[in-house]
N, C-alpha and C positions, 0 to 999 in steps of 0.2 A: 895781583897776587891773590887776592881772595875770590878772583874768578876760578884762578888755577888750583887754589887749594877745594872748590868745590868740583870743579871737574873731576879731580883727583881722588875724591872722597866719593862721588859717582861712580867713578870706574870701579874703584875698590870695595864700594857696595853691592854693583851689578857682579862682580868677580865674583863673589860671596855668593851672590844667588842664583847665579849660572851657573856655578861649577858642578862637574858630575858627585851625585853624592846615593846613597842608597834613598831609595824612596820611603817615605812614611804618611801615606794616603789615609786617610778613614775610610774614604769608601774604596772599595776593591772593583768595583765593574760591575756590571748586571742589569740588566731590566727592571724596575719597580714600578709598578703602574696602581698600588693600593689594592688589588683584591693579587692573591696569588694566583698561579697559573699553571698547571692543572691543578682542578680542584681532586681531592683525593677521594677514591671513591670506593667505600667498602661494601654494596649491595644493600641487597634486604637483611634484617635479622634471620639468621636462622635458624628453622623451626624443627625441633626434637618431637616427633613424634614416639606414645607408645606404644611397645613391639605389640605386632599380633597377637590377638585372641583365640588361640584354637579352638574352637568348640567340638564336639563330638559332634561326628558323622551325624544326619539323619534318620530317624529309622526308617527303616527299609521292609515295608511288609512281605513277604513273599508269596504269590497266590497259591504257590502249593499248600504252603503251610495253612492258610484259611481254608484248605480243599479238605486238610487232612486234621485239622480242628472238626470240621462237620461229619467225616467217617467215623461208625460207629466200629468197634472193635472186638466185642462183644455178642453173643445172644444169650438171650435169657428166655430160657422154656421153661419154667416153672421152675420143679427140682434140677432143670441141668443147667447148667452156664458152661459154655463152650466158645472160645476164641473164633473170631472170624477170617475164615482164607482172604477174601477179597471185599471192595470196598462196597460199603454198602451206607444208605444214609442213615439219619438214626431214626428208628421208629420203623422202619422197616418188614416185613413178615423176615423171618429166619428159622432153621432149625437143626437142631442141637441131635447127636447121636446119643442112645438109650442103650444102658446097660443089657437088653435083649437083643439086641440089634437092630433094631427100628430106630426110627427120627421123630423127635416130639418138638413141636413147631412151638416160634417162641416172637419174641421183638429183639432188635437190631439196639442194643445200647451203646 
């Protein structure tokens, strides 16, 4: 009898813990191997540079305009100063029209 009453208490223990019941796992599934897998990976810091510096253009000499810095504009004949037609360098000979009608010879200012 006390065979049968452990049998009995066997079965009805094993029933208990065979039976379908909802699962309550702690662990759920997965891989863990101690380091994670992929490692996450956000690059280099990135770097802010500041916007451009515009500077102004360089200057620009023009060789006419050094042509026409050295053109005298000018003669100068004593009493007469008279405007120059064409280019001439400064220092010059030149000559200037006279109130008689002649030309009194002058320098190229």
């Amino acid at each position: 009898m006390n065979k049968t009453r452990g049998l009995i208490g066997a079965a009805l223990l094993g029933a208990a813990l065979f039976a379908p019941h909802a699962a309550n796992a702690w662990w759920r599934g997965g891989l863990v191997v101690g380091i994670p897998f992929p490692y996450p990976y956000f690059g280099p810091p990135a770097v802010v540079y500041p916007p451009p510096v515009y500077a102004p253009p360089p200057i620009v000499y023009d060789p006419n305009q050094s042509v026409a810095a050295a053109r005298a504009i000018s003669c100068d004949a004593g009493p007469y100063v008279c405007p120059l037609d064409g280019s001439v360098a400064p220092g010059s000979p030149c000559s200037c029209p006279t109130n008689r009608g002649g030309h009194a010879t002058g320098t190229a200012r």
